[in-house]
N, CA, C and O atoms as a MOPAC input file, in Angstrom:
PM7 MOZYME 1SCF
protein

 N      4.06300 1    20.32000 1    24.54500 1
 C      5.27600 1    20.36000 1    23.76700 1
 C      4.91700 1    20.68600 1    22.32000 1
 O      3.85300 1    20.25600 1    21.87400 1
 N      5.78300 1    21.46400 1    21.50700 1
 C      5.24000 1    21.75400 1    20.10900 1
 C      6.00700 1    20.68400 1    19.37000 1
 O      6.70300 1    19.76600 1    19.80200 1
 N      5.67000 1    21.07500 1    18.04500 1
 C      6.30700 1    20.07900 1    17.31800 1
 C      7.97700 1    20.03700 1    17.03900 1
 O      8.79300 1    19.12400 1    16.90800 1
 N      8.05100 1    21.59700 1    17.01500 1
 C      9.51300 1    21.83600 1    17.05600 1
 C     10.48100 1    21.32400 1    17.95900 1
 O     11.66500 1    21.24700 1    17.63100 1
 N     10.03000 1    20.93600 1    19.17100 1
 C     10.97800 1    20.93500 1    20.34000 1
 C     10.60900 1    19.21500 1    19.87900 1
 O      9.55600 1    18.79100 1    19.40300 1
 N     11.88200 1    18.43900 1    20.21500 1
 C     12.04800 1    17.10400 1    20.34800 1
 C     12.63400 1    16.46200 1    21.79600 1
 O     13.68000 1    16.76400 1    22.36900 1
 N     11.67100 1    15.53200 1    22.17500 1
 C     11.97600 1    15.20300 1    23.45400 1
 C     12.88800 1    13.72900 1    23.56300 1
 O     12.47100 1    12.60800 1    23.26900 1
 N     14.30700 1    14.10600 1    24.09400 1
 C     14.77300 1    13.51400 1    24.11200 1
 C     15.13500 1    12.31000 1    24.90900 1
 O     14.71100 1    12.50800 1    26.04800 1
 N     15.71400 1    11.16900 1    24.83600 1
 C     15.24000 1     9.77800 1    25.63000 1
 C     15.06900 1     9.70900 1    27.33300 1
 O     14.27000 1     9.17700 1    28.10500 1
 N     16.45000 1    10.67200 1    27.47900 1
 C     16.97200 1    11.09500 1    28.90700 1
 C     15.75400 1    12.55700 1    29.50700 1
 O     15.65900 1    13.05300 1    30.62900 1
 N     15.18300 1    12.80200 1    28.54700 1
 C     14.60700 1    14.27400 1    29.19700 1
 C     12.98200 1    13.41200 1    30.33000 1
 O     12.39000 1    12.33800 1    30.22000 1
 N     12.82400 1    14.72000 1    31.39700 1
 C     11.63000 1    14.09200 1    32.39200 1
 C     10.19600 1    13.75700 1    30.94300 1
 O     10.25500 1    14.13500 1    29.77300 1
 N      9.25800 1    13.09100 1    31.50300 1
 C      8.24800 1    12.46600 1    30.41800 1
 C      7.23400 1    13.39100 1    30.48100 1
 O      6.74300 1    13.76000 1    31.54800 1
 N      6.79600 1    13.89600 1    29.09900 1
 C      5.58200 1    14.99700 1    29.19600 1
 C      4.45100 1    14.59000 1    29.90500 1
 O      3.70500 1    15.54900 1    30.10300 1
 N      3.95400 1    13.33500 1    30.45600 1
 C      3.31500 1    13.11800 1    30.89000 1
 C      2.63500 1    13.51600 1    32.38000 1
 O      1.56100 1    13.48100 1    32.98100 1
 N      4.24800 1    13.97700 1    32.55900 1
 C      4.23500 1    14.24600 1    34.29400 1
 C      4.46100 1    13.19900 1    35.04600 1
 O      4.09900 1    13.26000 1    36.22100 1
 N      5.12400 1    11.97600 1    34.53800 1
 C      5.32800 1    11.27300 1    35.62200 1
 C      6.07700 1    11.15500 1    36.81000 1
 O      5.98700 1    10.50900 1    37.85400 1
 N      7.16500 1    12.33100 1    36.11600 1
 C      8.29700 1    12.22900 1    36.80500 1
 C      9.17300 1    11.31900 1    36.72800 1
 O     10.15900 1    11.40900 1    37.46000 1
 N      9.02000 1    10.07200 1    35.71200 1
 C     10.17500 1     9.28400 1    35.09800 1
 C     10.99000 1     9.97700 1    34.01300 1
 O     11.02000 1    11.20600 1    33.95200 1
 N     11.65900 1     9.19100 1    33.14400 1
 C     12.47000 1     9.58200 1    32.16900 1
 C     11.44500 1     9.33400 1    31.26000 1
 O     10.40400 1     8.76600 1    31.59000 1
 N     11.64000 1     9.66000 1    30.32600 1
 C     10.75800 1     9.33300 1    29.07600 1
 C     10.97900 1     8.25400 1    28.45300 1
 O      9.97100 1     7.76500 1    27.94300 1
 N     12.41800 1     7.41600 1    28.23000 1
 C     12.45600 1     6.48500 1    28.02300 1
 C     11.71700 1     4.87900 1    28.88800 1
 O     11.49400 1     3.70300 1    28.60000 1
 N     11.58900 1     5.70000 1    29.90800 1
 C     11.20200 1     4.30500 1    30.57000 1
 C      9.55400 1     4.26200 1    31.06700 1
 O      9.07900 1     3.49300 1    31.90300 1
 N      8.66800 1     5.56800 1    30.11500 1
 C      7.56400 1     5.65700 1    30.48800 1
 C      6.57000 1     5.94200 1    29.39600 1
 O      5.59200 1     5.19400 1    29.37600 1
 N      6.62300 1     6.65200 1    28.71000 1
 C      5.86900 1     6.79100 1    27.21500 1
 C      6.49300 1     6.71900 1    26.31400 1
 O      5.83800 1     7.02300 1    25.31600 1
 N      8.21100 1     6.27200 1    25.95500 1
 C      8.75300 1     6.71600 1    24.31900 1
 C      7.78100 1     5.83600 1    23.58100 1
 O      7.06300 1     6.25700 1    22.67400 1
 N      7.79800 1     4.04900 1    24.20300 1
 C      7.10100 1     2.94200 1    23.01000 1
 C      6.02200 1     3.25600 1    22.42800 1
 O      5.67300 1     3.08900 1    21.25900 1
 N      5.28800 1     3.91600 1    23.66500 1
 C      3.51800 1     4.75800 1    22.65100 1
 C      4.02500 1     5.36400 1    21.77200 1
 O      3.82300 1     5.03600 1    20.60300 1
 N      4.82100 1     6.41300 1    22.10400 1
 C      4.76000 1     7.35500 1    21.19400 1
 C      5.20300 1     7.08900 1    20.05900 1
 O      4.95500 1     7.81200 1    19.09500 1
 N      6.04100 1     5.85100 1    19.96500 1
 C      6.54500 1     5.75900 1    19.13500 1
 C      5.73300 1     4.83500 1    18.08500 1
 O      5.95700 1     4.73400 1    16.87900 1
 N      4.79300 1     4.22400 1    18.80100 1
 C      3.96400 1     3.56700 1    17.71400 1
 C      2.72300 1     4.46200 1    17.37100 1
 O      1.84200 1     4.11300 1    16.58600 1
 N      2.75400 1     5.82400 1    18.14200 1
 C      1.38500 1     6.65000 1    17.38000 1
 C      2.43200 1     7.15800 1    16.59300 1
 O      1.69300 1     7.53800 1    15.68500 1
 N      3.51900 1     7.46300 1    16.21600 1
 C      4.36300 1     8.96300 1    15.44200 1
 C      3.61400 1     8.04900 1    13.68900 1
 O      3.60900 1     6.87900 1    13.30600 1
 N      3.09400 1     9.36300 1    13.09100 1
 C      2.52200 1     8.85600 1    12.11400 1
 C      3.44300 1     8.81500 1    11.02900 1
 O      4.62900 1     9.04200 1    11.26800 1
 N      3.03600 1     8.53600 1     9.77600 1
 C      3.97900 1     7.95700 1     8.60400 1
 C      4.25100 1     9.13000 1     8.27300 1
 O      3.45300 1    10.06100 1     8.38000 1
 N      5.75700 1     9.25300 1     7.69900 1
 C      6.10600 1    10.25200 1     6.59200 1
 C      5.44800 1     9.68700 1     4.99400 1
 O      5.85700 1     8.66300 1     4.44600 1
 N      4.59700 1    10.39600 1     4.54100 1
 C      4.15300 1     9.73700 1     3.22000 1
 C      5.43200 1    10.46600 1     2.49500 1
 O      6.11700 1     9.65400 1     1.87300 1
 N      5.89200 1    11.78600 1     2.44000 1
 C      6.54000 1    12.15200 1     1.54000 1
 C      7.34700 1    11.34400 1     1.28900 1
 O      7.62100 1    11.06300 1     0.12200 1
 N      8.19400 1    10.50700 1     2.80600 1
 C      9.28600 1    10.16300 1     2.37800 1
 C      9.33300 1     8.79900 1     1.54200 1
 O     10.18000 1     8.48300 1     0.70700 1
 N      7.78500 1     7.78100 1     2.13200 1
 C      7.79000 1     6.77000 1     1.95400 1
 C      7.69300 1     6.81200 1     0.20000 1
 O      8.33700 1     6.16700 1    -0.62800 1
 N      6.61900 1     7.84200 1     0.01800 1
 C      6.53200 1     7.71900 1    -1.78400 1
 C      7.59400 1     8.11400 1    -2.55000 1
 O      7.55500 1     8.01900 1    -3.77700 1
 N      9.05600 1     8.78500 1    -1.63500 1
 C     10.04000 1     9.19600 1    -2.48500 1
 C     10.47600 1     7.75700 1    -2.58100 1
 O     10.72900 1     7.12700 1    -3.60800 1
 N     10.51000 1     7.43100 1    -1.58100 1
 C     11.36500 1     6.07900 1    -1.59000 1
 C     10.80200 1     5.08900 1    -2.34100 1
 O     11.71600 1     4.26600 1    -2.39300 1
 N      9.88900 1     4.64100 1    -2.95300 1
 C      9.42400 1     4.22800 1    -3.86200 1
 C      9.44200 1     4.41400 1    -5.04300 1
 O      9.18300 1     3.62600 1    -5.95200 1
 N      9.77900 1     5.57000 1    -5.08200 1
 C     10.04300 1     6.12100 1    -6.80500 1
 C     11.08100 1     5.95600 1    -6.70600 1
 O     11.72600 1     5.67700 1    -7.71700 1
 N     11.52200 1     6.02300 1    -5.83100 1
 C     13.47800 1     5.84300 1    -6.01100 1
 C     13.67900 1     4.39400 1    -5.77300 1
 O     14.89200 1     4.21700 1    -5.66200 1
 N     13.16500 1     3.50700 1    -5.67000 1
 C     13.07200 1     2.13800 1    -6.14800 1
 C     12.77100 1     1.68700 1    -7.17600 1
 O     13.36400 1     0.82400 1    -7.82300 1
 N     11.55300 1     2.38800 1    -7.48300 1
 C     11.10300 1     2.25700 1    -8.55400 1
 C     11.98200 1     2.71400 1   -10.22200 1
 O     12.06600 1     2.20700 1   -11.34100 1
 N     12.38800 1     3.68000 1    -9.67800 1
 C     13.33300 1     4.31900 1   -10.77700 1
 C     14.77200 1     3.48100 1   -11.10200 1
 O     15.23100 1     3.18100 1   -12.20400 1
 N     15.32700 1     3.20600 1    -9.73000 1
 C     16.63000 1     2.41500 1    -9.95900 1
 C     16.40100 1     0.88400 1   -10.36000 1
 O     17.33000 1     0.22500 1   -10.82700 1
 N     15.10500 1     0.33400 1   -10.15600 1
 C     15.13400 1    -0.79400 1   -10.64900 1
 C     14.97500 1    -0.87500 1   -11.50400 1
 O     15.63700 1    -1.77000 1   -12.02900 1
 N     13.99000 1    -0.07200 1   -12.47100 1
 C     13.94400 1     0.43100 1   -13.71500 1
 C     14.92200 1     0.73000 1   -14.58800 1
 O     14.70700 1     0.39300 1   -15.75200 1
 N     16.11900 1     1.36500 1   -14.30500 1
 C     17.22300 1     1.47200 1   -14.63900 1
 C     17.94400 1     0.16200 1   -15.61200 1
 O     18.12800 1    -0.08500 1   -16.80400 1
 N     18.17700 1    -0.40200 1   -14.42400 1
 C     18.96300 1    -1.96600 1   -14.26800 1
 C     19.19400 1    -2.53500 1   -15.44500 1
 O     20.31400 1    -2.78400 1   -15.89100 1
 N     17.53000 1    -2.88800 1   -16.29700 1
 C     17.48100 1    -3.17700 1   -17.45800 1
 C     18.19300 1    -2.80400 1   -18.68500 1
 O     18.85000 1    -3.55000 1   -19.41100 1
 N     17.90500 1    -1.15500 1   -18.86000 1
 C     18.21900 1    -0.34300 1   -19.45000 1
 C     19.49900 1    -0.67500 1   -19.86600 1
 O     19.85100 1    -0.92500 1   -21.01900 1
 N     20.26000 1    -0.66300 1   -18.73100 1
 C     21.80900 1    -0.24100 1   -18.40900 1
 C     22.60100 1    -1.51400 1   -18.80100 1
 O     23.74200 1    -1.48500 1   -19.26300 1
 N     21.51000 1    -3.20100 1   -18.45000 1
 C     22.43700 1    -3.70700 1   -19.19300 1
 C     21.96100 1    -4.41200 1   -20.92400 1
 O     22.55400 1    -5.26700 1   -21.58300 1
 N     20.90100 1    -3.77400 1   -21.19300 1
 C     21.10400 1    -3.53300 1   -22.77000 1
 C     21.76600 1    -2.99200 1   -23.22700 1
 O     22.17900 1    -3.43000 1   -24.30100 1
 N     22.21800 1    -1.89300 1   -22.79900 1
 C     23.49800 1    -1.12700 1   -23.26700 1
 C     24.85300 1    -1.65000 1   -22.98600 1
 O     25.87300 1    -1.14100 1   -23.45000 1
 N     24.82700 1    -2.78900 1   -22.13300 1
 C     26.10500 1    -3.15200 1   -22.01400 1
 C     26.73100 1    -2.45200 1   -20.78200 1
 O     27.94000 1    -2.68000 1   -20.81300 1
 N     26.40500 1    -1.69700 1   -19.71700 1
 C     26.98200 1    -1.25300 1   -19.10300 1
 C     26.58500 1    -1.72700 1   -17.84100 1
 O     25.98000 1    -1.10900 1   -16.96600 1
 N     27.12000 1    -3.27300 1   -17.83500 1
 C     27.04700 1    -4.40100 1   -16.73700 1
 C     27.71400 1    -3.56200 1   -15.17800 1
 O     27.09400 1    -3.47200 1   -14.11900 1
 N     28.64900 1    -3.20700 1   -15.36100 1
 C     29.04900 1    -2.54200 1   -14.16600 1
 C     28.21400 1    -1.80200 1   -13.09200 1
 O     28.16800 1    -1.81600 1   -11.86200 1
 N     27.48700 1    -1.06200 1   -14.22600 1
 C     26.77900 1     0.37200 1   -13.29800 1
 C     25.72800 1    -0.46700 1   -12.92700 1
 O     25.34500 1    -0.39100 1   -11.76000 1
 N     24.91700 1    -1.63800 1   -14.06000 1
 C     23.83600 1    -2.02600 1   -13.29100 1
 C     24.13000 1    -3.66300 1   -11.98600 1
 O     23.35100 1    -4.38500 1   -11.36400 1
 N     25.23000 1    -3.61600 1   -12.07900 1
 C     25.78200 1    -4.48300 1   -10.65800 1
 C     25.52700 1    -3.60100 1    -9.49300 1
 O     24.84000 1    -3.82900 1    -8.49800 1
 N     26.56500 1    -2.00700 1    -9.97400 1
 C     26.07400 1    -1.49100 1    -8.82500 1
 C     24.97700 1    -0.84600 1    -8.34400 1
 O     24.72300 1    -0.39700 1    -7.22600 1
 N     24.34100 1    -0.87000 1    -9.40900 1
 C     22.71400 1    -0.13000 1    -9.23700 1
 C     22.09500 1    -1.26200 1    -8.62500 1
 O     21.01400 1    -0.85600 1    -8.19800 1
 N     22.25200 1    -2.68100 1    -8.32000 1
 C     21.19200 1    -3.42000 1    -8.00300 1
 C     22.04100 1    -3.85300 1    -6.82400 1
 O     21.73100 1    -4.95000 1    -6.35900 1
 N     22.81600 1    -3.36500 1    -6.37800 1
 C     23.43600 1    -3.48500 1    -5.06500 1
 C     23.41200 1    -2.89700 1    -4.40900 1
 O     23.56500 1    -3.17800 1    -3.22000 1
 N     23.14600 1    -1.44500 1    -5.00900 1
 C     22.53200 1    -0.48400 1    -3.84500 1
 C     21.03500 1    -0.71500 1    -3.53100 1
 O     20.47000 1    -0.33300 1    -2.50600 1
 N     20.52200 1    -1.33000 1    -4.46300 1
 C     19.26600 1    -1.64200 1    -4.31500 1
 C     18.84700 1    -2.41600 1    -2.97900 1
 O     17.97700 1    -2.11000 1    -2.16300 1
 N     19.78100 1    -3.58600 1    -2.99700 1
 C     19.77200 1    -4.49800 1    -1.81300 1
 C     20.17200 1    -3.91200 1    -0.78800 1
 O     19.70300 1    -4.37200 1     0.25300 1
 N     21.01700 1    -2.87900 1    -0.66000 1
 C     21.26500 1    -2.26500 1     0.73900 1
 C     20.61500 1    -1.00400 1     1.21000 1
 O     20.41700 1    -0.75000 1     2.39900 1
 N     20.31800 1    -0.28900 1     0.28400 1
 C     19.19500 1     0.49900 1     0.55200 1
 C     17.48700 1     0.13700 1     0.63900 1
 O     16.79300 1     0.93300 1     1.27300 1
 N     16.72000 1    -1.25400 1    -0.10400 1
 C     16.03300 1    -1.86600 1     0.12000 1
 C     15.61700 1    -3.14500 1     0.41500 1
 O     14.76500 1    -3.79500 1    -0.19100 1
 N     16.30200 1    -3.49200 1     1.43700 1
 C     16.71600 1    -4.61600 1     1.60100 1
 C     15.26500 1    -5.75600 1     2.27500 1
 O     15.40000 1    -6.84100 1     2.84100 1
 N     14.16800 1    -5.13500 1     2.00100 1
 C     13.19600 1    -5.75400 1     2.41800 1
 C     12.52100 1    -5.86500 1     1.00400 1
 O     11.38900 1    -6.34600 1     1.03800 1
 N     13.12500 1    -5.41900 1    -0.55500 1
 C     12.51400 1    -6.15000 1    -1.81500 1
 C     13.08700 1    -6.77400 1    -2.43000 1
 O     14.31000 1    -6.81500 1    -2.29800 1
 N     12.61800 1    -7.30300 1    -3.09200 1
 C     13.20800 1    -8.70000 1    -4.10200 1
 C     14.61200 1    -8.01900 1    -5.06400 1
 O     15.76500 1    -8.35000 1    -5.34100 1
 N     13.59900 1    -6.79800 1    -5.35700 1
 C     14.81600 1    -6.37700 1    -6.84700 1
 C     16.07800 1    -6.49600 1    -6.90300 1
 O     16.59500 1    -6.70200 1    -8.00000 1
 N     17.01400 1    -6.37800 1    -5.52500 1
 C     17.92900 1    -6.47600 1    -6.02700 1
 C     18.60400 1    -8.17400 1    -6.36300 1
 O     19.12700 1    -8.43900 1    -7.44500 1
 N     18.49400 1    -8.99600 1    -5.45300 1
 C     18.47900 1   -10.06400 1    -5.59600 1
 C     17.77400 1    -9.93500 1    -7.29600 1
 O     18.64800 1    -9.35400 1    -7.93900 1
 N     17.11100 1   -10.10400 1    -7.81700 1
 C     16.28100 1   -10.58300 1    -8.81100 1
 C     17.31600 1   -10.27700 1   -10.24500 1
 O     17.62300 1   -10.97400 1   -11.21300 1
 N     17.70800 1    -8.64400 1    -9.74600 1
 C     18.26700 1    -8.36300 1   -11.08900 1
 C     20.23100 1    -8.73600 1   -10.82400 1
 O     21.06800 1    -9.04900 1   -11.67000 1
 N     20.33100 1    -8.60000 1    -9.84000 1
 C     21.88100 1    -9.35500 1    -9.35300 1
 C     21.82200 1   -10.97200 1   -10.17700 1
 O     22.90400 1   -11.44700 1   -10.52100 1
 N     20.54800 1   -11.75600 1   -10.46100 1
 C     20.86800 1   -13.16300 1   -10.46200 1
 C     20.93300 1   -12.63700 1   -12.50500 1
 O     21.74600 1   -13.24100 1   -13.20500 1
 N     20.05800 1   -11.58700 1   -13.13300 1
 C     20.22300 1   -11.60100 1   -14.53900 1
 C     21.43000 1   -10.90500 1   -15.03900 1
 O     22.04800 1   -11.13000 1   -16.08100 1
 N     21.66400 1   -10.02000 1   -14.12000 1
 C     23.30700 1    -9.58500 1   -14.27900 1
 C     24.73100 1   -10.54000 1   -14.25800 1
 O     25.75300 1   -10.32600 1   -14.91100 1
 N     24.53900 1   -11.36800 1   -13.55000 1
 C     25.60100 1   -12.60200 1   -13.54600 1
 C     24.91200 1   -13.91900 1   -14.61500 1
 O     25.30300 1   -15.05500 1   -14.88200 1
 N     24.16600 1   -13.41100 1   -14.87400 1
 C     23.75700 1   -14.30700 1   -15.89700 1
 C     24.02100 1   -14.21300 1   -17.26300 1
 O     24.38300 1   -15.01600 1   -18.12300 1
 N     23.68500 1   -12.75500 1   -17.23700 1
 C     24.67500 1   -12.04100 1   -18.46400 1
 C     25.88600 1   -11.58700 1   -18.33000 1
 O     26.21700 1   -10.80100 1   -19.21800 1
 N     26.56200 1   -11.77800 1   -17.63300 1
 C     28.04700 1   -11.97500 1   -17.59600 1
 C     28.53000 1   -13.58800 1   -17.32900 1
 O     29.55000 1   -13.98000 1   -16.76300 1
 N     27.50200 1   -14.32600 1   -17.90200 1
 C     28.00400 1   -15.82000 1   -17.98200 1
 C     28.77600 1   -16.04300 1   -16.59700 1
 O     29.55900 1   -16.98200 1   -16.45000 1
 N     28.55100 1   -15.28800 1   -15.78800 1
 C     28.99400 1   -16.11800 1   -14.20400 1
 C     27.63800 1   -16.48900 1   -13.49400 1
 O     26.83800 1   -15.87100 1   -12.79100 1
 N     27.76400 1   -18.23800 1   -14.16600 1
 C     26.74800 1   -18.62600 1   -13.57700 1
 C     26.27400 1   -19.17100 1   -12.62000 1
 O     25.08900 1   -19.42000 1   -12.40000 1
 N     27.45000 1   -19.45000 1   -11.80900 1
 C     27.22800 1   -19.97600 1   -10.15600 1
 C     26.82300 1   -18.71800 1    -9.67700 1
 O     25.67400 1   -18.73900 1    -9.23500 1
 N     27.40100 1   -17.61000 1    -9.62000 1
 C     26.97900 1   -16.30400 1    -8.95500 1
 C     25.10700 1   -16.00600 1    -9.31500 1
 O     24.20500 1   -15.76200 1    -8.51400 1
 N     25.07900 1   -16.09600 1   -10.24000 1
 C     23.53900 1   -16.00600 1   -10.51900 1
 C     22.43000 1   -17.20700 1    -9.81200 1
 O     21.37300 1   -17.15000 1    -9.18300 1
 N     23.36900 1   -18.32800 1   -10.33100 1
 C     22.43200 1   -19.02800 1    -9.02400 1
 C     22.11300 1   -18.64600 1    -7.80300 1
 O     21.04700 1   -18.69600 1    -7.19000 1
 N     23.52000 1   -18.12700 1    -7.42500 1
 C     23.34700 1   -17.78500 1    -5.61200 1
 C     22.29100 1   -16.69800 1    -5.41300 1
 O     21.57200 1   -16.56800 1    -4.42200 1
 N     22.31400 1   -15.81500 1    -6.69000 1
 C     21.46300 1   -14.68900 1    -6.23700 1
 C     19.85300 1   -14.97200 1    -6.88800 1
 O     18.97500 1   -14.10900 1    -6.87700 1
 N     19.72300 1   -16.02900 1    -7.31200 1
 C     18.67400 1   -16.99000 1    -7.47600 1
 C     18.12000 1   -17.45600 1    -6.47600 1
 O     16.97700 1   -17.10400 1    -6.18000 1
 N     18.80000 1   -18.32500 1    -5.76400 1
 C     18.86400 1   -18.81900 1    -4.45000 1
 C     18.09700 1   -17.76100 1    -3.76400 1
 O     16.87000 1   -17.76500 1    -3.67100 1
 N     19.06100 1   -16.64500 1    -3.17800 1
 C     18.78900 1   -15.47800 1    -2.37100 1
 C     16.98400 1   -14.83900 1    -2.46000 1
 O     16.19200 1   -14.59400 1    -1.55000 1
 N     16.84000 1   -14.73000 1    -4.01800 1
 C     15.40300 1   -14.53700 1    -4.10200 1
 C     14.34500 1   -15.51700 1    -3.62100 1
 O     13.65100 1   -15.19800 1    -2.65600 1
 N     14.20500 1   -16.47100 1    -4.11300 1
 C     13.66500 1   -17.85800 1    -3.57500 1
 C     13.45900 1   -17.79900 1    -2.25700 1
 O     12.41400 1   -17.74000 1    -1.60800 1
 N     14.74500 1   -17.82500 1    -1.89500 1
 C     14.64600 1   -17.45700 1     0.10400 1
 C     13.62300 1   -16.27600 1     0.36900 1
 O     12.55100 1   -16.19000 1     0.96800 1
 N     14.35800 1   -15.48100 1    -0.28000 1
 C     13.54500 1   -13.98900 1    -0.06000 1
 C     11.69200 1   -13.75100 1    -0.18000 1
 O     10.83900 1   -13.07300 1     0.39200 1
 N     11.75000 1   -14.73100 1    -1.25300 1
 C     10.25000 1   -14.91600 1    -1.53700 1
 C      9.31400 1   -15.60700 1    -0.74100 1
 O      8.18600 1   -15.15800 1    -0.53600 1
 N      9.75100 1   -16.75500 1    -0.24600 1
 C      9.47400 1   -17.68800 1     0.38100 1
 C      9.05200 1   -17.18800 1     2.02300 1
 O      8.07700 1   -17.51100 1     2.70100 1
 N     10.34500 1   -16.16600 1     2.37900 1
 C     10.06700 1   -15.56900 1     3.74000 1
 C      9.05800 1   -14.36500 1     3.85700 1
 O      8.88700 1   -13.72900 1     4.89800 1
 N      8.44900 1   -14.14100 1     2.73400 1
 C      7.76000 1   -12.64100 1     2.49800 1
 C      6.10600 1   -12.66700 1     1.98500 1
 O      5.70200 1   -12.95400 1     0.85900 1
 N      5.22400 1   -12.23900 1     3.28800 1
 C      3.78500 1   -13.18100 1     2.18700 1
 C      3.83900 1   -12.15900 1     1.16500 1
 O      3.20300 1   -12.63900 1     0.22700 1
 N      4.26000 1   -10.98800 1     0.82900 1
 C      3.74500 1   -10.18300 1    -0.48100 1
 C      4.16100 1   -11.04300 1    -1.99800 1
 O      3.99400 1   -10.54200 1    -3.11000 1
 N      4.81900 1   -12.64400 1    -1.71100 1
 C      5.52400 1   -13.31900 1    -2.58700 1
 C      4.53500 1   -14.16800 1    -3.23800 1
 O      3.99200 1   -14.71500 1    -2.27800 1
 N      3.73700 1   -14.79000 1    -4.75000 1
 C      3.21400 1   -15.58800 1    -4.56500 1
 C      3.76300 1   -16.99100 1    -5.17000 1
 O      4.94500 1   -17.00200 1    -5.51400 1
 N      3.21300 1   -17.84100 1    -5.28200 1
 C      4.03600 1   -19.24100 1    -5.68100 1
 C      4.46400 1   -19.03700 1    -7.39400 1
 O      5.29800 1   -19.59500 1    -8.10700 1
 N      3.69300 1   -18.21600 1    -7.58000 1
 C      4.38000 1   -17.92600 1    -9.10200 1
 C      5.95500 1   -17.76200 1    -9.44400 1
 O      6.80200 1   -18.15400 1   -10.24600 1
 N      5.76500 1   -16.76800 1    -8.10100 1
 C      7.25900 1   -15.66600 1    -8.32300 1
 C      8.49300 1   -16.73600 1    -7.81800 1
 O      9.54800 1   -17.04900 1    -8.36900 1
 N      7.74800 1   -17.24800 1    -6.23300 1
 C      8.98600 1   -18.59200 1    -6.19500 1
 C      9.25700 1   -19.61500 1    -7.37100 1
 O     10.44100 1   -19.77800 1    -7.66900 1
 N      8.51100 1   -20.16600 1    -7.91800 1
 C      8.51400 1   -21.36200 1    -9.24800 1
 C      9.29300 1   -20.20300 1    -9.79600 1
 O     10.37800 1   -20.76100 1    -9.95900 1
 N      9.46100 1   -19.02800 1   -10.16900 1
 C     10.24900 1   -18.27400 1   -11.57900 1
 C     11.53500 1   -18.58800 1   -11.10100 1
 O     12.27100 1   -19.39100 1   -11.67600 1
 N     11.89200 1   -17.86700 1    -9.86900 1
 C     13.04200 1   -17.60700 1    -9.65800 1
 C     13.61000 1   -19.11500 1    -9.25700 1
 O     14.77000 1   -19.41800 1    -9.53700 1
 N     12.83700 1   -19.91900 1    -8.67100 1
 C     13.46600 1   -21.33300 1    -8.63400 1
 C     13.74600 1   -21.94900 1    -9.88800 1
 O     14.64700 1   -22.77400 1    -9.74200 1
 N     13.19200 1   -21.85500 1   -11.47400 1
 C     13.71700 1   -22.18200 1   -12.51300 1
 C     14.78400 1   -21.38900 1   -12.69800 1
 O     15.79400 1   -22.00300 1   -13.04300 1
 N     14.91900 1   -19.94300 1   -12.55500 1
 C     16.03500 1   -19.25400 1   -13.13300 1
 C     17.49900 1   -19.97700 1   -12.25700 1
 O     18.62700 1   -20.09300 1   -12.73500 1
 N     17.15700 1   -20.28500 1   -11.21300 1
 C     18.20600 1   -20.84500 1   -10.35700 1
 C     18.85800 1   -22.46400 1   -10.74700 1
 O     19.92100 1   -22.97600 1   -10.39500 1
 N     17.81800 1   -22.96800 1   -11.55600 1
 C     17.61700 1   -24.57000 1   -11.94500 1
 C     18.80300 1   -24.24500 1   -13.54500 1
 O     19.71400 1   -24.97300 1   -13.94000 1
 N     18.42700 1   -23.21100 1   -14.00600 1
 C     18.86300 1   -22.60600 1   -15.46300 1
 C     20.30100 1   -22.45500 1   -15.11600 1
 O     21.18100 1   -23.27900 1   -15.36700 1
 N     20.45100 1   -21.26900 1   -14.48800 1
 C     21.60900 1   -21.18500 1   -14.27800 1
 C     22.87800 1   -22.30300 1   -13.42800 1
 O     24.07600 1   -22.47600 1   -13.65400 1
 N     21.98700 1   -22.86500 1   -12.45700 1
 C     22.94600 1   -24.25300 1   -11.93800 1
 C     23.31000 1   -25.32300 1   -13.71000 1
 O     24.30900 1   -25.95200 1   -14.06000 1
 N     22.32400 1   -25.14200 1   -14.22500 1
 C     22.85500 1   -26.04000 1   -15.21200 1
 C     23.97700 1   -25.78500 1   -16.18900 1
 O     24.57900 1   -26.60800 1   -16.87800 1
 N     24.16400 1   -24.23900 1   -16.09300 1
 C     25.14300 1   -23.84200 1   -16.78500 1
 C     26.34700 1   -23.87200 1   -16.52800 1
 O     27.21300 1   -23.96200 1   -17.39800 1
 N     26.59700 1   -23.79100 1   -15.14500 1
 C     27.91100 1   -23.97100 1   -14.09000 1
 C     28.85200 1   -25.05600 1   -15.13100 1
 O     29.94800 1   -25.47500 1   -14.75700 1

């Protein structure tokens, strides 16, 4: 099979088994199909860039765009901290401070469930959460 042609779940298995492909080689294949680096390093800069943003946007005061910049963050990367992180300083600077707790909270959790997290980063975000509950 070349690379062009894509074998689909229902099609017979290149293998020759004479099964479907789904029910005979897709799982290999699917754990040899190698990484897209292009895409993975776009996607990183494009994390990297929008979280970067965030800051920016609300020194300038333009709390809105960076709500929604760190909300797309969470749904488009929903396996990093950032958006949680900058969601809890955005409601923080909009003096809604139960909301910042929660997204205080959310990190904490987040950290806690993730080994790339270390006890540093939980103790931060568990004070920022301690900070902001006190403000409520």
């Amino acid at each position: 099979m070349t690379n062009t042609q894509k074998l689909g779940r229902n099609d017979l298995c290149h293998c020759s088994s004479g099964k479907k492909y789904k029910k005979c080689c897709l799982r290999k294949d699917e754990e040899l199909e190698p990484v897209q680096t292009e895409d993975f390093y776009g996607e990183l800069e494009e994390l990297e860039t929008t979280s970067n943003s965030i800051p920016d946007l609300m020194d300038a005061g333009k709390l809105k765009e960076a709500e929604a910049a760190a909300k797309y963050l969470l749904e488009k990367f929903p396996d990093q901290i950032d958006g949680f992180a900058h969601l809890g300083a955005i409601y923080m600077e909009k003096k809604d401070f139960s909301q910042a707790a929660d997204y205080y909270r959310k990190a904490v959790q987040f950290a806690t469930s993730n080994n790339g997290c270390d006890e540093e980063t939980i103790e931060h975000f568990e004070e920022m959460e301690e900070e902001a509950r006190s403000l409520c």
